[in-house]
C-alpha positions as CSV (number, residue, x, y, z in Angstrom):
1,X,-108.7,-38.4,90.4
2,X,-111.0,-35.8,89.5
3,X,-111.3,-32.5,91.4
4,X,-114.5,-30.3,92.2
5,X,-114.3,-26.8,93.5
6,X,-116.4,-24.8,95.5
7,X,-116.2,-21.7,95.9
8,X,-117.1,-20.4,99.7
9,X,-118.0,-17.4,101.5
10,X,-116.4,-16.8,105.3
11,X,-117.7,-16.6,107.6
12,X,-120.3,-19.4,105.8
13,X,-123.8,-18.0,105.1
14,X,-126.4,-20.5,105.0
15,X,-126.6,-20.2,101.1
16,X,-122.7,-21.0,101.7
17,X,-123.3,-23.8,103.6
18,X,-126.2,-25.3,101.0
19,X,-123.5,-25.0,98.1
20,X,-120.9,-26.4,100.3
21,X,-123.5,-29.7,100.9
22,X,-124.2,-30.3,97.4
23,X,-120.7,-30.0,96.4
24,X,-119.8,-32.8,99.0
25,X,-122.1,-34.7,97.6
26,X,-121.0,-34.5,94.2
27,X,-117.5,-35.0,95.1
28,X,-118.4,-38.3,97.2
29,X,-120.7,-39.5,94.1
30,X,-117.6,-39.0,91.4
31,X,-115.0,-40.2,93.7
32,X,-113.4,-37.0,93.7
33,X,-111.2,-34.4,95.5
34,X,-112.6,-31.6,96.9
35,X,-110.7,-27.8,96.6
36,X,-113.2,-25.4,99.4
37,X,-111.9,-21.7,97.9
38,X,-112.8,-18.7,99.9
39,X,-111.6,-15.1,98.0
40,X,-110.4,-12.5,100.6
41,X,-110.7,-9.6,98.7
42,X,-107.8,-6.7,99.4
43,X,-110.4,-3.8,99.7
44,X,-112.0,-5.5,102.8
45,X,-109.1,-5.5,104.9
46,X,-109.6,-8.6,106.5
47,X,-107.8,-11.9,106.8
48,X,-109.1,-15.3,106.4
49,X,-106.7,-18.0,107.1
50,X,-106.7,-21.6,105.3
51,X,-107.3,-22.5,109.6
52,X,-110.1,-20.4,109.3
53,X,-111.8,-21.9,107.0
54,X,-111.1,-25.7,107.6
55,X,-112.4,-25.2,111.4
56,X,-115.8,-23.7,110.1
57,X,-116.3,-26.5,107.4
58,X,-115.5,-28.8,109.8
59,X,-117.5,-27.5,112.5
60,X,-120.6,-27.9,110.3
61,X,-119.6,-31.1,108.0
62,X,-117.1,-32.6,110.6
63,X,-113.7,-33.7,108.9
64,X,-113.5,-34.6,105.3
65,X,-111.3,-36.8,103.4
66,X,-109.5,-35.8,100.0
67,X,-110.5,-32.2,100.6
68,X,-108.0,-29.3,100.5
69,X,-108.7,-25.6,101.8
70,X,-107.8,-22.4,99.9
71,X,-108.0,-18.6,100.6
72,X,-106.5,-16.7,97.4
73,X,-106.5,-13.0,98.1
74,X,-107.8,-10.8,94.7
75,X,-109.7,-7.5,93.8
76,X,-112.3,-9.6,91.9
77,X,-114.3,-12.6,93.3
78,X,-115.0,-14.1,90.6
79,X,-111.3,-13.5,88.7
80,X,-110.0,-15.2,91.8
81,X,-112.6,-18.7,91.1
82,X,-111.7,-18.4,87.5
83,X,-108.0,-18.4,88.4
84,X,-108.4,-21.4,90.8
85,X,-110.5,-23.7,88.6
86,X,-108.2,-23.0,85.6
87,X,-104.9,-23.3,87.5
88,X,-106.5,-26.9,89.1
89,X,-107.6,-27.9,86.1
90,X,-110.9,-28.7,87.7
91,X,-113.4,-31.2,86.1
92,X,-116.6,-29.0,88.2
93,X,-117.0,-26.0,90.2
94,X,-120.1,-26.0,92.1
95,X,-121.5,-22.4,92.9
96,X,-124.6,-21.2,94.8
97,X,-127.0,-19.4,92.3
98,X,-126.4,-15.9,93.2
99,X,-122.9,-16.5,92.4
100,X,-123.9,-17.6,88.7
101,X,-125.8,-14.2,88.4
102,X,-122.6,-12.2,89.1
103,X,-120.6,-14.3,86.9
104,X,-123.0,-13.8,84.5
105,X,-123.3,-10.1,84.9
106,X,-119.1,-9.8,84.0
107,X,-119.6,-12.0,81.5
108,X,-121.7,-10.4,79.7
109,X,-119.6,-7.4,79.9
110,X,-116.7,-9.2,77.9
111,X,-118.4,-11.4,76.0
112,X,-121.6,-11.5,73.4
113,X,-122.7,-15.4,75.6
114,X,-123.6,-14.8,78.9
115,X,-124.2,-18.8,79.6
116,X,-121.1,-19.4,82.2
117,X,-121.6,-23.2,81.7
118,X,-120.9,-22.9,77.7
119,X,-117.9,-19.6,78.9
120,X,-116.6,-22.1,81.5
121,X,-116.4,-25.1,79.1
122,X,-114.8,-23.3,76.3
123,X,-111.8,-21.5,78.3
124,X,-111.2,-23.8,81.2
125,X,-113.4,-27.6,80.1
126,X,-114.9,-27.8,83.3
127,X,-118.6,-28.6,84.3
128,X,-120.6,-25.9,86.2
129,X,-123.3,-26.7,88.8
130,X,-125.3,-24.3,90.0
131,X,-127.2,-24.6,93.5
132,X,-130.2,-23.2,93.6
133,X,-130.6,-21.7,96.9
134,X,-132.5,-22.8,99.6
135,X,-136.2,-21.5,100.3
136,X,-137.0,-20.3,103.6
């Protein structure tokens, strides 16, 4: 079975909660499992719980099947998704679109192609789908 993840902020913002939608949707078109990541990062001094996060996916998607819940804790947001679509081997991560522009910002700091679909592909062979978010 394929896997998509998506990563998630908490508590979910409504450009959260459009990513979150599409990324359903792709799951349920690909017959895939679903990995909902939220990052918790250290310097914040909170903690999210894998509770936490189920119970306010669920409150706005009601219960879904094939879908497991993460919180990794990490200095770096977007070390912590890279870390969880590698170690899944994920075929897609879906992120919202302001989450492509601070992955592209760091990439671009290490490498000389700041395209994250082409960076993703060649170090972990997964598909990217950005969600453009929604207008107001």
């Amino acid at each position: 079975m394929s896997l998509v993840v998506v990563p998630v902020r908490y508590p979910l913002t409504r450009h959260s909660r459009r990513t979150l939608e599409q990324a359903i949707e792709v799951a349920r078109e690909r017959d895939a499992a679903l990995t909902i990541l939220h990052v918790d990062l250290y310097q914040n001094g909170k903690k999210v719980t894998r509770i936490d996060l189920k119970n306010a996916v669920e409150r706005t998607f009601g219960r879904l099947e094939n879908t497991r819940y993460v919180v990794r804790t990490g200095f770096l947001v977007e070390e912590s998704i890279l870390d969880e679509v590698g170690a899944e081997r994920a075929d897609a991560v879906v992120i919202g679109s302001k989450q492509a522009s601070r992955l592209r910002r760091i990439f671009q700091r290490f490498t000389d192609n700041p395209d994250i679909d082409q960076y993703l592909r060649s170090h972990l062979d997964c598909e990217v789908i950005t969600v453009e978010s929604a207008q107001v």
